[in-house]
N, C-alpha and C positions, 0 to 999 in steps of 0.2 A: 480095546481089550488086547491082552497078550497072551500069545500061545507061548510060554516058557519052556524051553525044554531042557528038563531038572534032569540030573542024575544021581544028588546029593543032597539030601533038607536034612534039617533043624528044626529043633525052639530057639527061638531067640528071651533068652530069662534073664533074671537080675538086674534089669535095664533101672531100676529106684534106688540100686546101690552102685555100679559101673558101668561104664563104658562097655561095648559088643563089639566083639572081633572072635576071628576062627582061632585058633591056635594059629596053624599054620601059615596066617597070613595070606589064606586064598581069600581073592575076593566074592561076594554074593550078591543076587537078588532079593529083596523081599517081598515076602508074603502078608500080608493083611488078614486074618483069618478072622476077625474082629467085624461087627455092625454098622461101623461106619468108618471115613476118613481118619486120618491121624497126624499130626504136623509131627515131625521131627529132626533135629538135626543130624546132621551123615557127610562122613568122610567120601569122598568119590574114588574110584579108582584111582585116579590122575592125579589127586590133591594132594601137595605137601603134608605131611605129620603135626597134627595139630592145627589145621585150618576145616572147619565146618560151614555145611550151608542150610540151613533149614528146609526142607523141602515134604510135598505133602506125599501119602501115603495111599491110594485109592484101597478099595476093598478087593483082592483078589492078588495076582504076581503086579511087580513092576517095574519098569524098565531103566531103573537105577542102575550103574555098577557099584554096587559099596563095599568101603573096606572097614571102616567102621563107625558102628548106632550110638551117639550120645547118650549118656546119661539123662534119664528123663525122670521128672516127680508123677508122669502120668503113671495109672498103675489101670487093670484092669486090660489091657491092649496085647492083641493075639495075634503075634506076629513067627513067623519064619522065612529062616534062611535058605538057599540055595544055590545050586551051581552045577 
């Protein structure tokens, strides 16, 4: 379990027609707000532009640093950002 400490959330939307990024190109953690796990793929802090890893998604914060959420066909998944 992770005790996140947010100062800054989101929705994370539109993820059935683009790609998720902040504007400003901060990085975030996610939220799972959704009933169960979620596989997705996600830019890391650290990763080059345009290299993805698929990684899963528990229900609650997670201890990701990401800078940006793939485009996903899954729909229905309640997620948010933060930082």
């Amino acid at each position: 379990m992770i005790s996140a400490q947010i100062g800054k959330m989101g929705a994370i939307t539109n993820l059935v027609n683009e790609n998720f990024s902040l504007d400003d190109g901060q990085c975030f953690n996610v939220k799972n707000d959704g009933i169960q796990p979620v596989a997705l793929y996600v830019q890391l802090a650290g990763m080059q532009d345009g290299d993805f890893i698929e990684t899963n998604f528990d229900i609650g914060w997670n201890p990701e640093i990401v800078k940006v959420v793939k485009q996903t066909s899954l729909s229905n998944i309640k997620l948010k950002w933060g930082y």
